[in-house]
N, C-alpha and C positions, 0 to 999 in steps of 0.2 A: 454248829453255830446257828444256823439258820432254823433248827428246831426251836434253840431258847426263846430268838427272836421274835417265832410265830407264837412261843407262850405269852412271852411279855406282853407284845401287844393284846392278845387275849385278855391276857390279865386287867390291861386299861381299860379294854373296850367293856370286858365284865364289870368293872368300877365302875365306869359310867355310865352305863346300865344301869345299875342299883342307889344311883346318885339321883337318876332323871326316875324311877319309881319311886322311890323316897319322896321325891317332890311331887308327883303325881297325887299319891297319897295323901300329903299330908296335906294337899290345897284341895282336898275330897274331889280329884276328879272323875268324872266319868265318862264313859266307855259304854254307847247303849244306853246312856240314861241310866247306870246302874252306879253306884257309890263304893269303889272298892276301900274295906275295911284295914285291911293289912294286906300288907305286902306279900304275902302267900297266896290271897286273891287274887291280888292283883297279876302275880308271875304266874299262876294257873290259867288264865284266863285264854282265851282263847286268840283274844286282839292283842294279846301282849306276843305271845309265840310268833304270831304272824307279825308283828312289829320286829321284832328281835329277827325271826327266819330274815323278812326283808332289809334289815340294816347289814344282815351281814352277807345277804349274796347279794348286795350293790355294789361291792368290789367286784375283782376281778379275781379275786383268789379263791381257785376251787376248794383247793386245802380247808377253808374255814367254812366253806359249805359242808364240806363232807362230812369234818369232825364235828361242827352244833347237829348233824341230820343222825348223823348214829349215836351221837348221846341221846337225840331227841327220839329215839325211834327203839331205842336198847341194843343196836345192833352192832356188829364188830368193824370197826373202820379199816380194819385191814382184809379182811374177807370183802367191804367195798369195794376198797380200791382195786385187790384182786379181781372182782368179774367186769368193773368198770374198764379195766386195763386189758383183760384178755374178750369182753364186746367189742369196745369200742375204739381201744387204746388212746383213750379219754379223750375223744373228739368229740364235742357236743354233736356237732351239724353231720356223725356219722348215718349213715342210711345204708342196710342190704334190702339190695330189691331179690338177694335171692331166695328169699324165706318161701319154706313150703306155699304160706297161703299170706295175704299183707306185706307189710317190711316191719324189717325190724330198724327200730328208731332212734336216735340219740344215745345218750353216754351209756347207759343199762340197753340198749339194742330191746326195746319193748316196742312187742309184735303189735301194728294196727291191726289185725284183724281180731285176736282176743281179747286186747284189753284196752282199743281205743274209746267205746262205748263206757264202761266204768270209768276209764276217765276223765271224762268228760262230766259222766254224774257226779264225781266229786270237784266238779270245774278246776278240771288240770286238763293241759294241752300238751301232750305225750312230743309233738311237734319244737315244743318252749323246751329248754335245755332247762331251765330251773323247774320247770314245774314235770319234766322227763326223771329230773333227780328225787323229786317230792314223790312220784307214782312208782318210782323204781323202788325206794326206799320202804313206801307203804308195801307195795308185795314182799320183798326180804322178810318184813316184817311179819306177813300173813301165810306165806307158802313156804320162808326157806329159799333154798336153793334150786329149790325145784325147777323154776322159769329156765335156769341157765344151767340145765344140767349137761348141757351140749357141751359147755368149756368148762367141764369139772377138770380135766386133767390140768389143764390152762392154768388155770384157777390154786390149783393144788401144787403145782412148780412154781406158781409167783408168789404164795405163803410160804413156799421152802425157802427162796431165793431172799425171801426179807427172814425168815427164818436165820437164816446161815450167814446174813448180812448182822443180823443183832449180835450174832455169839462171836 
């Protein structure tokens, strides 16, 4: 029940997304001083993603973070939530101070000592739980599993256990 729910709303909030671009477009506005043409423009763009990312983690519900971060990113929302749950067991504000070398940080437990400097160059604060989920996401997307190959087993009983929960 509470799946359809989280569709539904989806679904409005997609509506009115594509209500408030529409009108964008058609009053030629711009973004940069630039004129977007059509609506394909405009949804590529770059201000538009980050409009969209930030409308929807100003809630509160991680859920709707997670699922527009893996469609936006190609990646599997359930393999997500799996190493976010066997990190962190989704506590934003998590910290182990017992990492070899750094800590490891927030929801994806990403190590300051390797990748607090990249983050930073793509002005993300591995410390911000939203911008912890933007850095976490971008590696998934560049390394795999690699970063979190520590809780593969983890990892691999909490896709059985939603496994076994579907069928």
């Amino acid at each position: 029940m509470i799946k359809i729910i989280i569709n539904v709303l989806l679904a409005i909030l997609l509506l009115l997304g594509t209500l408030v671009a529409i009108s964008l477009v058609s009053k030629g506005t711009t973004i940069n001083s630039e004129p977007y043409k059509n609506l394909a423009e405009l949804y590529n763009s770059d201000e538009f993603k980050e409009l969209y990312y930030r409308f929807f983690s100003s809630g509160n519900e991680l859920d709707l973070r997670l699922s527009y971060l893996s469609r936006f990113y190609g990646v599997s929302n359930k393999l997500v939530r799996a190493i976010i749950s066997c990190e962190s067991n989704f506590k934003a504000d998590a910290i182990n101070y017992k990492a070899k070398v750094g800590k490891d940080i927030g929801y994806f437990q990403i190590n300051s000592y390797y990748h607090q400097q990249k983050a930073l160059a793509m002005n993300l604060d591995i410390f911000n739980p939203d911008d912890n989920l933007e850095y976490g996401f971008y590696l998934l997307k560049k390394e795999g599993t690699k970063p979190w190959r520590w809780s593969k087993k983890c990892q691999s009983a909490q896709l059985n256990l939603e496994k076994n929960a579907e069928s």
